[in-house]
N, C-alpha and C positions, 0 to 999 in steps of 0.2 A: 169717097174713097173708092180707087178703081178696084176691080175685082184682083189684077195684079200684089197692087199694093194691102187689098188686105190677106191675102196668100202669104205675103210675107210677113206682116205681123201673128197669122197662126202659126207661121213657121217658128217667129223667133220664142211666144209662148207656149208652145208646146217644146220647143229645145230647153227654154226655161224649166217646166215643171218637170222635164225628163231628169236635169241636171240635180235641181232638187232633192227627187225623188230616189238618183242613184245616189246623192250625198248620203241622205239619210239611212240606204241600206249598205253601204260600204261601211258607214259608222256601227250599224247595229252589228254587222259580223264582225266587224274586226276583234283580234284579242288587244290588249294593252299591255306593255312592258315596261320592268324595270329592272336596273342594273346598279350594283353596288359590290364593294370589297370591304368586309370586317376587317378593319387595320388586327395587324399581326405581333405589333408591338404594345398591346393596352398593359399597361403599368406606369404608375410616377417615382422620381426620384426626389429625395427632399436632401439640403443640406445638413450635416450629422449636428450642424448645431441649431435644429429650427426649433427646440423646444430648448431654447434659453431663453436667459430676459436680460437682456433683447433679443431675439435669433435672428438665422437668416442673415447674418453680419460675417461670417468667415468664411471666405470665398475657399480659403485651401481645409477646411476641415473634410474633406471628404463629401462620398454621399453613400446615403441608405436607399433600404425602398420604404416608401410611403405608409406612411400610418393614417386607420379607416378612422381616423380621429377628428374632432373640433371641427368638423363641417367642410376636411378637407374631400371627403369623398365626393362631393357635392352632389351627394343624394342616388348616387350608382353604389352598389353590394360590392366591398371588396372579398379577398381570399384571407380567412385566418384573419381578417384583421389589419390587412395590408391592402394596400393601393395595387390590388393585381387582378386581372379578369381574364378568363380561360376559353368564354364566350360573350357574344352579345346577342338580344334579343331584338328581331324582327317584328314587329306587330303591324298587322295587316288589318283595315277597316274596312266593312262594304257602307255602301251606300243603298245597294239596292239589294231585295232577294234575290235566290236563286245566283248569288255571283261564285262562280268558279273557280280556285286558286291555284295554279301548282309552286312551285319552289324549287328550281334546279341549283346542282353546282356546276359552274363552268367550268370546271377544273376535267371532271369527268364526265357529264353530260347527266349526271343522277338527279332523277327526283328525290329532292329532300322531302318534302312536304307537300302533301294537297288538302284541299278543304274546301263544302260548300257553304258558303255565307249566307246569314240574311243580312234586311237593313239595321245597321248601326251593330251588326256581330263581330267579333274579334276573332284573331285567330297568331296563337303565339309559336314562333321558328328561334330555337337557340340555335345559333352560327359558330362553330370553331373559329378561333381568331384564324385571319388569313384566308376566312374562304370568300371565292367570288364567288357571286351569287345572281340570278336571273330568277325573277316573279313575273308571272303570266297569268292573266287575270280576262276572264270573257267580258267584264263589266268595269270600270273605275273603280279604283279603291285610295282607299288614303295608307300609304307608309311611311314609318316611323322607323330606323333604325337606330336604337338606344344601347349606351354604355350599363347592359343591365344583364346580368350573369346566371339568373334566374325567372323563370315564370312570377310575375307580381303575384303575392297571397295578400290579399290585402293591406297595403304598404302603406305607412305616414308620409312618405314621398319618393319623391322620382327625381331623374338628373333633369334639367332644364334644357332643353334643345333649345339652341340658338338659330330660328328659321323662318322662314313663311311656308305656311299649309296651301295644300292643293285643295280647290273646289270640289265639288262632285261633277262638275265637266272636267276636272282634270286640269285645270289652269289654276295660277295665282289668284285672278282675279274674279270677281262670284258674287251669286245672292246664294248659294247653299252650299256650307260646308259640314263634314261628315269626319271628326278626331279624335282619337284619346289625348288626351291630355299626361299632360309630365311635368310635374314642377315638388315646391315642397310646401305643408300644409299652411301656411302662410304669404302673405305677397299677392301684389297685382301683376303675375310676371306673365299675362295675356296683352295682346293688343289689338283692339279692331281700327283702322284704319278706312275710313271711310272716302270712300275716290268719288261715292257721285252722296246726294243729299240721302239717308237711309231710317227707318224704323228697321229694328233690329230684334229677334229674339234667341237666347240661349236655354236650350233644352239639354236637361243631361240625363242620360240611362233612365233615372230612378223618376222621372216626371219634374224634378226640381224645374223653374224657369227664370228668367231674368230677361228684361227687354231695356231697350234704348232707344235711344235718339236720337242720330250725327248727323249734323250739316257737311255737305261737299267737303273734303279738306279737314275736319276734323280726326280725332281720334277719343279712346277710352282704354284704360289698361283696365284687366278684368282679372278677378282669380277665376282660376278651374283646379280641380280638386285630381291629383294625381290618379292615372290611370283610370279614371271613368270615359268615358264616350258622352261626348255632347255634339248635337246639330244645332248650327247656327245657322239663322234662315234670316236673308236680308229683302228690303223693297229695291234698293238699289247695288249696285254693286262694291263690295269691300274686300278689303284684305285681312288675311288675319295673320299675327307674327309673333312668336314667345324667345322670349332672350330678356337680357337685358346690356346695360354696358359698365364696363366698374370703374369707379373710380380711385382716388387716394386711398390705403388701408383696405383692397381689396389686392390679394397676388394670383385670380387669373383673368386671363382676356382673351375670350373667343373671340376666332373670325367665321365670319357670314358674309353671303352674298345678300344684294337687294334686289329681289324680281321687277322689272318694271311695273308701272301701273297702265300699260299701254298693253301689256303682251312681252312675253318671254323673256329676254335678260337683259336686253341691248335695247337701250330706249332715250328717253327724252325728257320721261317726268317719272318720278319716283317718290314714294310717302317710306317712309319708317321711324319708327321709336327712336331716340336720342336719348343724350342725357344730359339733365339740367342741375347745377351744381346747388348745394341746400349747406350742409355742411364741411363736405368733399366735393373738389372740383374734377376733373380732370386731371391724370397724372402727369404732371407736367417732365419726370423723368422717364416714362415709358411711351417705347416708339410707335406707338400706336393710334389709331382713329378711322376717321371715316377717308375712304380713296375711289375718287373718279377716275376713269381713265378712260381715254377717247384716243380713237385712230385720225381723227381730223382733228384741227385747230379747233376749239371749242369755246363757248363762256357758259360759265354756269351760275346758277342762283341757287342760295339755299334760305327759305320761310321758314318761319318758326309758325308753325299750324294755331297757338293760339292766338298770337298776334297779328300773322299774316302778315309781316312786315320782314324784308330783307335782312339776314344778318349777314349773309357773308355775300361774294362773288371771287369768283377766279376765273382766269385764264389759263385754257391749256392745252399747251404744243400736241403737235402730231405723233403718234406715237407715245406718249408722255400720261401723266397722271399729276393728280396735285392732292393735298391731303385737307382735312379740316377736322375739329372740332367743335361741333355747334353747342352751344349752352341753352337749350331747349330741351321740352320733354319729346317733342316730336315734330319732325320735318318733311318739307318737301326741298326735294333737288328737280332744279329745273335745265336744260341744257341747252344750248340750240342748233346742237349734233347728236349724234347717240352716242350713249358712252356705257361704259360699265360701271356700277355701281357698290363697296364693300364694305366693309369696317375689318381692317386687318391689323396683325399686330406682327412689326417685325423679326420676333421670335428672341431678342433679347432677356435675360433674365433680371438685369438691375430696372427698379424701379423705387419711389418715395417710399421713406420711413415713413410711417404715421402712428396714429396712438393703438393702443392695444399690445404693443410690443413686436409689431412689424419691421422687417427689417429691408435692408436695400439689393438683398437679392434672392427676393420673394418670387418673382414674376414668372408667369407659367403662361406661354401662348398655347393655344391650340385650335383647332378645328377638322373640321369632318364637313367638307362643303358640297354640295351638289351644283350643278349650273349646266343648262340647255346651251349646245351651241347648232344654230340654225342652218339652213341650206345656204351659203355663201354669202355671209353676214361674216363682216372682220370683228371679233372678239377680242380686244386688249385684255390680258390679264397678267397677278404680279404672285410670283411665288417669293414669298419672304424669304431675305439674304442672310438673315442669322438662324433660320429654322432649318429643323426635317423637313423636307416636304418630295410628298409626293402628287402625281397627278397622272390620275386612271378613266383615256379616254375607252366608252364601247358605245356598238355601234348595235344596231338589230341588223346592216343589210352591210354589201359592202362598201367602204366609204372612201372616200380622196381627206388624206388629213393633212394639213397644212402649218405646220409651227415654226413660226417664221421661216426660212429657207430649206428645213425638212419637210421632207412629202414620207406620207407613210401611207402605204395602201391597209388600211382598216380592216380586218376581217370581221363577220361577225360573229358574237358570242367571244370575240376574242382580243381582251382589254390590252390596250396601250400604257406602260407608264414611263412617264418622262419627272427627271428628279431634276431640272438644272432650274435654279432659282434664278429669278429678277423677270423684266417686264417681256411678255412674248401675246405676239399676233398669232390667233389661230385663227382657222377658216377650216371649210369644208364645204362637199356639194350633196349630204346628207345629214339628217338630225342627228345628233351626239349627244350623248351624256358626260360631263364631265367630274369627275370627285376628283378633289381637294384634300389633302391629310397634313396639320402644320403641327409642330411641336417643336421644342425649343432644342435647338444643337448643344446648349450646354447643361448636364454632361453628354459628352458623346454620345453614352450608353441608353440617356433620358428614352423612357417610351411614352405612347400617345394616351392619355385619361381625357376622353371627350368626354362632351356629354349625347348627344345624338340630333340625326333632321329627318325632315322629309326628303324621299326620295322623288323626283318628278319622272312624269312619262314619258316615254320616248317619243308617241302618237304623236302629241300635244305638245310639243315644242315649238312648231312651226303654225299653231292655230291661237289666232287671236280674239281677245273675249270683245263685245260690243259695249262699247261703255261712253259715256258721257265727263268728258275733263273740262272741269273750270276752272279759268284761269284764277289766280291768288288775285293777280293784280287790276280785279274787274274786267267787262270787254264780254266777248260772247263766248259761252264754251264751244268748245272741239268736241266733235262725236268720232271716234275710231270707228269704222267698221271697216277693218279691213279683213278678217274672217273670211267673207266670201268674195275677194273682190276676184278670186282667180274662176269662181265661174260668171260674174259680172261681165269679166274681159274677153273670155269663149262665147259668151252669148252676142257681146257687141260685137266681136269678130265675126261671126256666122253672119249678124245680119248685115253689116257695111259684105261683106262680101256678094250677098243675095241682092243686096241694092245696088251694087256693081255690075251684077251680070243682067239685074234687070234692065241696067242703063245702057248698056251694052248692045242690047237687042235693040231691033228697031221696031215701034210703035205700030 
């Protein structure tokens, strides 16, 4: 090696370990944000005749408000007894000591709340309905915004978030996650989803344990015990999701997003919980299920994870979406575009009689959704055509917003909401956060009874985790690292460039 040429291999390693080395202190100081709006409407209306036998049958009897009855609260504190909440409750997890929190309103720029955390501490923020809100964090934290009116004093249960949890880097996808838990004292209404082959352990607060075993592509629904903190530490990398989906003799149906299992939201391969019909199938009168939607022509697969075998495939147009219901406990979607990934309900109220004395115009959509959208990544997304809905984009810096042929110059700390339903392309040329709020247009008056999600970070939208994907259908797996390919691509530039001007000179 001429003394030339190795000049420039110390040039291109020491550009490397400079690059590194700024990575890793840019990441140490940065703060971490998030952004969210307590819907302003939490309340349900019920039909005046839902406590007949048969109820839920006379579309003109009027409506009441909601009674904290028969498991309709689903596990959130109503007012008096009624289906009404005045606040929601914020819960904020650290992963590490020493983490830092404050809690603005963006309305006025007030610190609501600050706190310093250790690992696995809580820290509780009741919200006026209708306030927007900014969390600022020196360290990653796990949030949780719940349909819960009060500070948990030791509770038989919690509302069930229908979501996937952030890691403790801040991503979907992880070997270490850092949560409280929300459900009711019964149920496997956890799920780990395992993207590469993993030994698994669940730790909660009190020393309790529990470990696993998932092959690539598997899963495990798990209970976790409302309101405690548990770490779950994996060999490999997994996801972790609590929801469920209803079907027949059930009258509500949350929408959710599905995080990719690649990185952020807009992907290629995707794991989530389904559901597999036992004695209830699928409603075959409510317009609801799972919706891909892709900006290119697209085919897609959907695996049934125990089987590993094909159940469905569709095709689908540019701009378009296509729906399914898979009869599996849990799935992968395969695409071979990027597409978006949901489970929404089109916000109709009529849905199946079943037994119990249910009636046909039971059904209750809603949702509380979050979703990253990335630096100039086209995002298909569907706001449902018979719902309320809103959608609240913000930004930390300031942003170019694109919603189909609307440009909005983004401020930041300063949300966008757009209410026009059906299918729409968004873009931009900086990270985004976007919420989601659906509930059903009939009655008019109906307000929104979620249950609650994770909030995701703004940082970390645009950073992808390192992971190992095997294919269902044999063949060799795919290793993502695309994380760091943007200083990969400054290092190879610096050196073809040094190798140019070296070739350039004469010898």
């Amino acid at each position: 090696m001429t003394r030339r040429n190795l000049a420039v291999v110390t040039t291109i390693v020491f550009l490397t370990a400079s690059l590194l080395c700024y990575a890793r202190f840019s990441v140490a100081q940065e703060n971490y944000t998030y952004y969210g709006v307590v819907p302003s409407k939490i309340y349900r209306y019920f039909l005046a005749d839902w406590n007949a036998t048969p109820g839920w049958m006379n579309r003109d009897a009027g409506w009441i408000l909601g009674f904290d009855t028969a498991g309709y609260g689903q596990g959130a504190v109503g007012l008096n007894g009624r289906l009404v909440a005045l606040k929601s409750l914020l819960i904020i997890v650290a992963s590490n000591d020493n983490t830092n929190v404050k809690v603005y309103d963006l309305a006025s720029n007030e610190l609501i709340s600050e706190k310093t955390l250790n690992n696995m501490g809580r820290h509780y923020v009741l919200l006026n309905n209708g306030t927007k809100f900014k969390v600022v964090s020196d360290k990653h934290v796990s949030i949780l915004l719940l349909n819960y009116q009060q500070p948990p004093d030791t509770p038989n249960q919690g509302p069930l978030p229908h979501c996937f949890y952030t890691s403790t880097d801040g991503l979907f996808v992880g070997k270490e996650f850092v949560l409280m838990a929300s459900q009711g004292t019964t149920g496997t209404s956890y799920t780990i989803l395992a993207v590469e082959s993993s030994e698994i352990k669940i730790t909660r607060e009190d020393g309790w344990e529990q470990t696993l075993k998932l092959d690539a592509n598997y899963y495990r629904y798990v209970q976790l015990m409302p309101f405690r903190i548990y770490k779950i530490t994996s060999t490999g990398n997994i996801m972790v999701q609590s929801g469920s989906i209803s079907g027949i003799g059930a009258q509500d149906s949350t929408c959710f997003p599905i995080p990719s299992a690649e990185g952020g939201f807009i992907g290629k391969f995707f794991l989530t919980r389904a559901f597999k019909a036992i004695e209830w199938g699928w409603d075959p009168e409510r317009d609801y299920g799972y919706r891909a939607l892709a900006a290119e022509n697209t085919h897609i697969k959907v695996y049934d994870l125990e089987t590993k075998q094909v159940i469905g495939e569709y095709d689908i147009k540019a701009e378009s979406g296509v729906g399914f219901r898979p009869n599996a406990y849990a799935v992968a979607v395969i695409s071979d575009k990027p597409i978006t990934l949901w489970h929404l309900h089109n916000g109709s109220i009529k849905n199946s009689a079943a037994g119990g004395g249910g009636g046909v115009y039971e059904g209750y959509a809603n949702g509380l959704m979050f979703i990253g959208i990335r630096p100039n990544e086209e995002a298909i997304i569907q706001l449902p055509a018979d719902a309320h809905v809103e959608a609240y984009f913000f930004a930390k810096e300031e942003t170019q917003l694109y919603i189909d042929d609307l440009r909005v110059n983004l401020q930041p700390d300063s949300p966008y909401l757009f209410t026009q339903p059906g299918l729409h392309s968004v873009k931009s040329n900086k990270n985004l956060i976007l919420q989601i709020n659906v509930w059903p247009r009939e009655p008019e008056f109906q307000g929104l009874w979620f249950k609650g999600s994770i909030i995701p970070c703004v940082e970390k939208l645009n950073v992808n985790p390192e992971v190992t994907i095997s294919s269902l259908e044999g063949g060799f797996p795919i290793t993502y690292v695309i994380a760091g390919a943007a200083a990969v691509a400054i290092v190879a530039a610096v050196a073809v460039l040094l190798l140019r001007r070296r070739a350039s000179k004469p010898g």
